[in-house]
N, C-alpha and C positions, 0 to 999 in steps of 0.2 A: 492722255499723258502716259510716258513709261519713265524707266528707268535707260538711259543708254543701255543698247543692246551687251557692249562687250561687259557691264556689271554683271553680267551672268559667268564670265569666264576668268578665274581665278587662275592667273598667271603670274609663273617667276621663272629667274633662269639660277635660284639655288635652292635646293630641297630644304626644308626645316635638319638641323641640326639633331635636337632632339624629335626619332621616327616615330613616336605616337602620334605627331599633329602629321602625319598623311594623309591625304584624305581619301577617307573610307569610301567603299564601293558594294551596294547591299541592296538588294529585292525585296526583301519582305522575308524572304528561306536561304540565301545566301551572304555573308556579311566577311569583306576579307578589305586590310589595310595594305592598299599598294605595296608592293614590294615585299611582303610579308610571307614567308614561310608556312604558315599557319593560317587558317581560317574557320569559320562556324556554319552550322547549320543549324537551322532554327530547331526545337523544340528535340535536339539531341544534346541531355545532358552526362557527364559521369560522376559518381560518388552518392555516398546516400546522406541523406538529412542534410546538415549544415558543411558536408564535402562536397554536396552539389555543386558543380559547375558548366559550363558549357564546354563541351568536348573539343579538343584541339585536331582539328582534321586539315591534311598536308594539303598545301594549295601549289599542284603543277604548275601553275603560274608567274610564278618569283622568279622573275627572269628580267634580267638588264641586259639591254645591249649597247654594245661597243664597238667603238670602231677604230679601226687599226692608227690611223692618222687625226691629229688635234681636230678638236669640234666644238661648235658651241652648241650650248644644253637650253633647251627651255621645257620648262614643265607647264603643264594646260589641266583644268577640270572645267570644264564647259558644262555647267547646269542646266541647261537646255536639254541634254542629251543621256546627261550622266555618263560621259566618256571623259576619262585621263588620258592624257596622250604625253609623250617624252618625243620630244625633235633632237635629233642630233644634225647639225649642219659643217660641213665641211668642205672643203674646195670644188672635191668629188664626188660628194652625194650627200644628201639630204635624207637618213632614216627616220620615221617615226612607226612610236610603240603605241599602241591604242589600246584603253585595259576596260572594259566593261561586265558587271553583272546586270541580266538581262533583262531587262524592266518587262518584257510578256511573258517568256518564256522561264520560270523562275529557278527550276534545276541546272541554269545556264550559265556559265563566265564564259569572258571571249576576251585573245590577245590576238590583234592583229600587228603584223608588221607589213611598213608602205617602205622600199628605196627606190629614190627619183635619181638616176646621171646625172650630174649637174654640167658637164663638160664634157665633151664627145671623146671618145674614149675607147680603144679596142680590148681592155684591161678587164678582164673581173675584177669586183668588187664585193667581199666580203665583210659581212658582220660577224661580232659575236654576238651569241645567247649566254649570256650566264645566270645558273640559276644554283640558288640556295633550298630547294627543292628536294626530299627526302621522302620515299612513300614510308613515313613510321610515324607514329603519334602514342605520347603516353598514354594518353584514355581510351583508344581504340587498336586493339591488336588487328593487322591489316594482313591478310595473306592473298597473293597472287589469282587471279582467275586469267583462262583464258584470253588472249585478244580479242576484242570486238570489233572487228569493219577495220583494222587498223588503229584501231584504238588500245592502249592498256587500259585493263581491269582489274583494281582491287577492292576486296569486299572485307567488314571487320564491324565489331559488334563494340560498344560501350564496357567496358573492364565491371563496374558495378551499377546497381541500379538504384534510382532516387529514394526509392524506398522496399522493404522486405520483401521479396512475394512480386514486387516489381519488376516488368519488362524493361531489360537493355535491348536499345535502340540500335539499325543496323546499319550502316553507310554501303554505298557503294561507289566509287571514284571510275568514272570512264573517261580516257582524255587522250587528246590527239597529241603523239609524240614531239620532246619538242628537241631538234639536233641543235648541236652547240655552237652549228654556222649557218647563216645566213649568205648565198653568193647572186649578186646579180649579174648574168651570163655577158659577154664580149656583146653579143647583136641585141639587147633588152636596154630598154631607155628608162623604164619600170618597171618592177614587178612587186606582188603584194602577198602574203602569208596569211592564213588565218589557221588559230590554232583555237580548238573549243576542250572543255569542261564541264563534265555532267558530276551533278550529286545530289545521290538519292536515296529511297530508302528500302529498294528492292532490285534486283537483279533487271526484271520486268521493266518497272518504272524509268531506270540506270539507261537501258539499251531501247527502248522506245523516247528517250528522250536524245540521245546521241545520234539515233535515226533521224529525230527532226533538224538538231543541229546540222547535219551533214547537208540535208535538202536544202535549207534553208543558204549556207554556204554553195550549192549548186545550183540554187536561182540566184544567186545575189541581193538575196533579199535577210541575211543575216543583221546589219546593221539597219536596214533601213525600218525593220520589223520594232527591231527597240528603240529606235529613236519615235517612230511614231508612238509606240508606248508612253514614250515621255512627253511629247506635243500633245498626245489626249488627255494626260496629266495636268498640263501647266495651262490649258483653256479650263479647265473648271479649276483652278485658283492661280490667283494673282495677289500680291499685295506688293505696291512701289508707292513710294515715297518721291518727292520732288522739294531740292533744297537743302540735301544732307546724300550724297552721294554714300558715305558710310554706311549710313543707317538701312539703304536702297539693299546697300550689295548684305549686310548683313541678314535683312530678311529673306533675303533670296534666299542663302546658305541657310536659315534658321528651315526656310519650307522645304529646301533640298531634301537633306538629311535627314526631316523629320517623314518625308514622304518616300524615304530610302528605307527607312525601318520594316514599313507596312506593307502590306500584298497589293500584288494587279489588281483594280480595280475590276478587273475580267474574272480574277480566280476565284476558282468555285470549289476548292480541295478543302475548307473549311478547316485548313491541320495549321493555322496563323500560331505564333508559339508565344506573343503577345511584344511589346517592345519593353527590353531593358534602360537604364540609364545611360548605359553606352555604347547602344546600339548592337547589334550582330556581329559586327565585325572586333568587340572587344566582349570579355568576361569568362576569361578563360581562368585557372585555378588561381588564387589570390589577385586577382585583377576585377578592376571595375564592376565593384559588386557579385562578380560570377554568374554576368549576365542573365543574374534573378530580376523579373517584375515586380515592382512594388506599385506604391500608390502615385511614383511619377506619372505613369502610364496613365492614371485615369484621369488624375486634380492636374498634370500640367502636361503633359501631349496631347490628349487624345482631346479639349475643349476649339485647340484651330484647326485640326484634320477635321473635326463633326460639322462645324460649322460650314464647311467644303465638301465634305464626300460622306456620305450616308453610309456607303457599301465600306466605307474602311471603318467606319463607325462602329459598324455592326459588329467587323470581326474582332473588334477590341472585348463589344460583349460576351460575345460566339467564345470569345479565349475562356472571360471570366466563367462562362456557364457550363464549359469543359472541366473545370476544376470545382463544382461544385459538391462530388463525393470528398474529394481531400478538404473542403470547405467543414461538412457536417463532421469529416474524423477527426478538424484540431477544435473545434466547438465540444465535439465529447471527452478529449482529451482534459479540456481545459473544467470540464462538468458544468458544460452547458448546452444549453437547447439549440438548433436552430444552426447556424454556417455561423463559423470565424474564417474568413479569408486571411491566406498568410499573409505577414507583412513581406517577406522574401517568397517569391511563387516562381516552380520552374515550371512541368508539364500536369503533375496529379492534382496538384492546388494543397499538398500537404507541407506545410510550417517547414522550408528548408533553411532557415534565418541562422549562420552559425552560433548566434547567441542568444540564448531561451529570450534574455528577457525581453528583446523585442515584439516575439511574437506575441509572449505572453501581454505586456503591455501597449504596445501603441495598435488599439483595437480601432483607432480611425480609420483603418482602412476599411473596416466593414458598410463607414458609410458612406467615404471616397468610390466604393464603386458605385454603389443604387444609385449617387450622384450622378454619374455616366450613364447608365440608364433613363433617370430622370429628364438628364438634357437630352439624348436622342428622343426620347415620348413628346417634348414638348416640340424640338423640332420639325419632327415629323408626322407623328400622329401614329406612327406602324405599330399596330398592337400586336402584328406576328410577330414580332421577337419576343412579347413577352407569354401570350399563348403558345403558340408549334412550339415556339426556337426557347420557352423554357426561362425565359428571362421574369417570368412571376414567383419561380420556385426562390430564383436568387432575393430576392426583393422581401417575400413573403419570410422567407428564414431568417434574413439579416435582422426583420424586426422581431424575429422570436428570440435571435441572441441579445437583444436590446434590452428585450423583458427580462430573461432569465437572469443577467450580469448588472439590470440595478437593484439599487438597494433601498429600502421605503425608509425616510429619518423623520420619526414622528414628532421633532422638536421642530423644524422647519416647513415640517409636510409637504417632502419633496422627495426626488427619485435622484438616488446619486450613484456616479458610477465613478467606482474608488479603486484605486490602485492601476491606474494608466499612467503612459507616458503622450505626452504631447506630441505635436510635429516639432515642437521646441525641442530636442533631445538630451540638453543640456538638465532637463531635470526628471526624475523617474518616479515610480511609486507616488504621485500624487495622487490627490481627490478629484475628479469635475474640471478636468480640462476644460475649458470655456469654446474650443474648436472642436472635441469629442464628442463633447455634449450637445452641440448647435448641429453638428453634424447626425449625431445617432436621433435629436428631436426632428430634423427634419426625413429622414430616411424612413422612421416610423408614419411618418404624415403623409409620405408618397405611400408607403404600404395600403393602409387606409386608403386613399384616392385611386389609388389600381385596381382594389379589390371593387371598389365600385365600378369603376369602368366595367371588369371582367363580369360583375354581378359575381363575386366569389364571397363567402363569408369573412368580416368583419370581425377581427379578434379583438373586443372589448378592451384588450391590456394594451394592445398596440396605441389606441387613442388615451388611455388612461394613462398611460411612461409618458407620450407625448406632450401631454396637454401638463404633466405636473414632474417632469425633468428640470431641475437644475442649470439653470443658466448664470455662472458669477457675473456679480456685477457690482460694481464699487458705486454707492450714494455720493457720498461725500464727494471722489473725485469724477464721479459721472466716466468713466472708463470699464473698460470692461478688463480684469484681470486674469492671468493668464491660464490660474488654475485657483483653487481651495487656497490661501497661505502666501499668496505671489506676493513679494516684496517688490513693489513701483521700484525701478531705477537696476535692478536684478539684469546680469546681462541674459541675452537670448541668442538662441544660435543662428534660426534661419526667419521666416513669415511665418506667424502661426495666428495669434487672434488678430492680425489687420487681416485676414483672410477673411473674416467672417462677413465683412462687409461685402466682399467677392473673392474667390467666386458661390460662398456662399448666401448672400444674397440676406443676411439676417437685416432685420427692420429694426433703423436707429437713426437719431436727429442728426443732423450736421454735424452738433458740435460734439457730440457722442463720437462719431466718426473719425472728425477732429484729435479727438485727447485721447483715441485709441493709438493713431499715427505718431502725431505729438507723444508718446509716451514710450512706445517702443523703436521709433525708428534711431534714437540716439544709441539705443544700447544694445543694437542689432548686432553681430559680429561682422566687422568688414572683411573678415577673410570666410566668412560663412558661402554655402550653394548657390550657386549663380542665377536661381530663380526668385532668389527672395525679392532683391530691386523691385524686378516687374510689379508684382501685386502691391509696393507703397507708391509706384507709379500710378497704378490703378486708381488708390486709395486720393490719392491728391489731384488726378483730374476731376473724379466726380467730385471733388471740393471746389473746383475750376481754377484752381492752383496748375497749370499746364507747364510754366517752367521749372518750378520746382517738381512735377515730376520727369521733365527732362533730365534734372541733371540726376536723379537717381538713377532714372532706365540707362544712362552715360556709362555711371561705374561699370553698366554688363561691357563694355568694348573690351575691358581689361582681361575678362575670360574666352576673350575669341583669338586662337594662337596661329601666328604664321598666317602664311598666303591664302592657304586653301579654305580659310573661316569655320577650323574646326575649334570646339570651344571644349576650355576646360572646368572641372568644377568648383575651382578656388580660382583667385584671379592669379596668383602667382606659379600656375599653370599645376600644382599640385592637381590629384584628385583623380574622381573620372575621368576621361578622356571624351572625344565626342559624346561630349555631356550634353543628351538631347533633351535632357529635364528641365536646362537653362536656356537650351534654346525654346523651348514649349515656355516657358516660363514670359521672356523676352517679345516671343511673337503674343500671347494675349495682353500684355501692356499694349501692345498697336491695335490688334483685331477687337479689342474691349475697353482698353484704355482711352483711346482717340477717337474711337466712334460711341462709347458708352451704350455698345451692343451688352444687350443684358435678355437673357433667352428666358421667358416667363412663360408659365402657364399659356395664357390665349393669348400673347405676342412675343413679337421679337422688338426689343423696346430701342432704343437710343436715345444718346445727350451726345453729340460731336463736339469735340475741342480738340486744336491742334496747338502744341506750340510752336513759338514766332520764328523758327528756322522752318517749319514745315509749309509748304503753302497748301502743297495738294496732295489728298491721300489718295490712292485707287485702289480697291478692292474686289477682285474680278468674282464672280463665282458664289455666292453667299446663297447656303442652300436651305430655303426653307420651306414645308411646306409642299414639297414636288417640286416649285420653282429657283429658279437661278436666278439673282440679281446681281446687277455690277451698282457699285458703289463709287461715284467722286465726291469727295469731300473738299471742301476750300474754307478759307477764313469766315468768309460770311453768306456761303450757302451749300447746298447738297442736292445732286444727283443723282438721282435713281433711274436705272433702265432694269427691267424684267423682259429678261431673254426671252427670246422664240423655243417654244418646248422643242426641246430632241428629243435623245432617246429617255424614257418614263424607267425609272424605280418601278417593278411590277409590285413592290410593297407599300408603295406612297402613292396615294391619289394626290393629282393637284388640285391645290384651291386656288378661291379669287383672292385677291391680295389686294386691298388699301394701306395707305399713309393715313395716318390719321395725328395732325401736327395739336402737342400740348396746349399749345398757350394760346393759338386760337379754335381750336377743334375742327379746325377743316380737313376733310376727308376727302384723299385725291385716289380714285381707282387709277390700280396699278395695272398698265396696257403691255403684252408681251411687243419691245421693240418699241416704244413712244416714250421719248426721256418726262422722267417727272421732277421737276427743281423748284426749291421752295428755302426759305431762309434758315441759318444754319440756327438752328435750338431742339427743345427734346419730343420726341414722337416716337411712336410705332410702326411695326408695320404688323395686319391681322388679317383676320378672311372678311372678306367683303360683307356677309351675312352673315355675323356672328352665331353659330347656333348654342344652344345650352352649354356648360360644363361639362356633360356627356357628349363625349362623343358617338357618332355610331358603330356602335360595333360590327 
């Protein structure tokens, strides 16, 4: 089962009106909106503290062309390939623009232009280039270097740095000139342009990377390098829908974009700058956040990329474990022990939030990340990330700030953590957030469970905050309340305690479940973040309520703007822009909502429900384990195929892999290439030979 091929190719013949919904074009290190002026590079910011922002660097690129004589326009982003393309057609020629950032080669954008004769002709044929293109930027003073190979070169440093005593970051722009005509000669039926763009962060780096461009242009092997980039992409993940052609084309756009943020799954430069809310190509000075990371990255992108790719997995960790000295300096700032992760994080991991009180209060991020940790351990088992790669110190410290920021209340003899703000943001200075607390209990319980794997010492406090933390929780109406004080029926801004059920995974009856949904979904704010939906979608499949969370996961269509399925973060297009938080949000209502994948300790569990517009889900790629499985889902059964090993994660051993179906406990070994189908209800899948709770180290 697929999705019709051409859902991959978001086609119009008029640009969106308002040019934020263009659609972005972004590597993992490059991030620029069509036709834009202006573009980013990853982990180059300017300003210090809460002036932080992503550096505005001139994109030689911003080029339209035209043509002398009336034409018709169509614009193209083909997901497959991640190439934009603009056709202009006319009696006499047929030009197209091709605009790509380079899915291998990461310091790379590329414009080509194609004109075809369409009419035999003794006559040149001219285009224009026009470009909005200017080598100056306010955050980086750019001055002139020598030509390279034909190339211009300018090189220019950050105006100030994230913090005191802080290094400003240095750019260097090398690009193939571009003239402002285009002519195809009397005796040529064709001819084709390609013009490249290097940016980097040394002179060195700059000119050995424009050297490759150029080669790669004189084997002809420039396009076809990145397109296979992206075909080795979209074989380890698929998700298509059959029965809702919408919802097909919107998951595409949701895995596009969100696989647009992240590095090659090749690169090994380990300088990943982490993913903002509105991606690379947006967060420049008072824009979309100022393409600071927060806890979208961890609680709502990075749970469908892990579940697919290890190695992007990793670098999300890799980011968070690069910022662990500015982690321990806002923890001592705030006079405590152990890492506070900012809630706003550019490159140091120091508190760039322009307004204290976030940092100071919404401390859930400290256990929004261990979270992301947590799930990569159980998925994979890799304890080098948290040995070598340093992921035990993040883990080990989040629980020392756990200890040191509760408080002991001898009248209830509990452990409280007072003076936070929720993910609800609409209230501040409370006691015991219910999502805080569920969170920092659990984060301390993984500390503990590491420290054994490692055989490291066991901080007494760590099990003792856990075991006697504060979890609110209402008798009488059997719900769980939002915070210390939460008045039932109080509006709320975005998801915050239906969360706890997932993706935090807290243990509660149905009807608990129930009256937590039932409670807050009436007074959620319907112009609230475009991730909310998802997780009460979540919340009311596992009730087996499946249309009713259709029509919530619905409202998200409202935040996807224009042709090219770029989403915004209010539905009435207000907000971030390629707001990848909603799209992250949106893709785990399908990847956890509809298959009731739920990543546990010693499995990877499911409850499959689809509602009655859905017939069949496909899920290519689902990594667990070392192994790759595809997944069909239908009304009333499920298939499983486990791929043929290719190439190994040198960090992941593979295991054996059983189904092991609830309701009657039959256990089918999983054969690499032999389909396993069995009736649709709830199971697992684990290692064949279960070994202890330890694993080996």
């Amino acid at each position: 089962m697929s999705c019709d091929s051409d859902l991959y190719i978001f086609s119009t013949d008029t640009l969106p009106s308002d040019l934020r919904f263009l659609p972005p074009l972004a590597n993992g290190l490059l991030g620029w909106r069509v036709y834009n002026g202006i573009m980013h590079m990853g982990g180059v910011y300017n300003g210090e503290g809460g002036r932080c922002h992503r550096a505005d660097v001139p994109c030689p690129l911003a080029v339209k062309v035209e043509l002398e004589e009336p034409a018709q326009h169509s614009y193209s982003l083909d997901t497959h390939t991640g190439v934009f393309t603009h056709t202009l057609s006319s009696a006499g020629v047929t030009a197209s623009q091709s605009l790509y950032s380079h899915r291998y080669y990461p310091n790379l954008m590329v414009m080509e232009v194609l004109l075809v004769r369409q009419v035999a002709s003794k006559d040149p044929i001219t285009v224009k280039l026009v470009t909005s293109f200017t080598p100056q930027s306010k955050d980086i003073v750019f001055e002139s270097r020598p030509d390279y190979k034909g190339g211009r070169h300018i090189q220019g440093q950050t105006n100030t740095a994230e913090y005191p005593g802080g290094s400003c970051p240095t750019v260097h722009l090398i690009w193939t000139p571009v003239p402002s005509t285009l002519t195809l000669l009397p005796e040529q039926s064709q001819a084709r342009w390609g013009f490249i763009l290097i940016v980097a962060n040394s002179s060195d780096s700059a000119e050995a990377s424009f050297d490759e461009g150029l080669n790669l242009m004189a084997t002809g092997n420039l396009r076809p390098s990145h397109e296979k980039a992206w075909k080795e992409l979209w074989l380890q993940s698929k998700v298509e829908v059959a029965g809702s052609e919408s919802l097909c084309k919107a998951l595409i756009g949701c895995m596009f974009y969100l696989l647009s943020a992240f590095p090659s799954i090749h690169d090994t430069s380990s300088s990943f700058g982490g993913v903002s809310p509105g991606g690379l190509s947006n967060g420049g000075d008072g824009q979309d956040y100022w393409g600071h990371v927060f806890w979208d990255q961890d609680i709502w992108m990075y749970p469908g990329i892990a579940l697919f790719y290890p190695k992007l997995a990793r670098a999300v960790l890799e980011y968070r474990v690069g910022t662990i000295d500015g982690a321990k300096d806002n923890a001592q700032k705030q006079g405590y022990k152990g890492l506070k992760f900012p809630w706003e994080s550019a490159v140091s991991g120091r508190e760039v939030c322009p307004e204290d009180i976030y940092g100071q209060q919404e401390i859930h991020i400290n256990g929004d990340v261990t979270l992301a940790f947590q799930h990569y351990l159980y998925l994979s088992e890799d304890l080098s990330v948290f040995r070598e790669g340093r992921g035990s110190e993040v883990i080990y410290g989040v629980a020392d700030y756990w200890v040191s920021r509760a408080t002991w209340n001898p009248e209830d003899q509990k452990y409280h953590l007072l003076g936070v703000m929720p993910p609800d943001e609409y209230y501040y200075n409370v006691n015991n957030s219910v999502y805080t607390n569920t969170v920092a209990k659990f984060s301390l319980q993984f500390a503990v469970e590491l420290a054994n794997l490692l055989q490291h010492p066991v901080q007494k406090e760590w099990q003792e905050v856990a075991e006697h933390l504060k979890i609110p929780f209402d008798q009488e109406s059997q719900y769980h309340p939002e915070y210390d004080g939460y008045i039932k029926g109080h509006p709320v801004k975005q998801a915050d305690t239906v969360m706890l059920g997932y993706p935090l995974g807290l243990s509660m009856t149905p009807e608990i479940r129930r009256n937590d949904l039932e409670a807050y979904e009436p007074v959620t704010d319907p112009h609230g973040p475009a991730m909310t939906w998802g997780m009460f979608a979540i919340g009311w499949l596992e009730l087996g309520e499946a249309e009713r969370a259709q029509r919530l996961l619905e409202k998200c269509f409202s935040n996807i703007q224009g042709p090219f399925q770029v989403w915004s973060e209010s539905s009435d297009g207000s907000g971030a822009v390629n707001f990848l938080t909603g799209m992250g949000g949106f893709l785990q209502a399908v990847l956890f909502g509809y298959t009731g994948f739920r990543v546990e300790k010693e499995c990877l569990a499911f409850s499959p429900l689809l509602p009655n517009n859905i017939s069949e889900l496909c899920i290519r790629g689902v990594n667990y384990l070392g192994s790759q499985m595809d997944w069909l889902l239908r009304k009333d059964e499920v298939c499983i195929i486990l791929r043929e090993q290719g190439r190994r994660d040198a960090n992941i051993k593979p295991r054996d892999l059983q189904v092991v179906l609830k309701t009657s406990g039959t256990k089918i070994p999983l054969i690499p290439g032999h389909p396993v189908t069995f009736p649709r209800g709830p199971g697992c899948v684990c290692k064949l030979t279960p070994t202890s709770s330890c694993w080996p180290i």
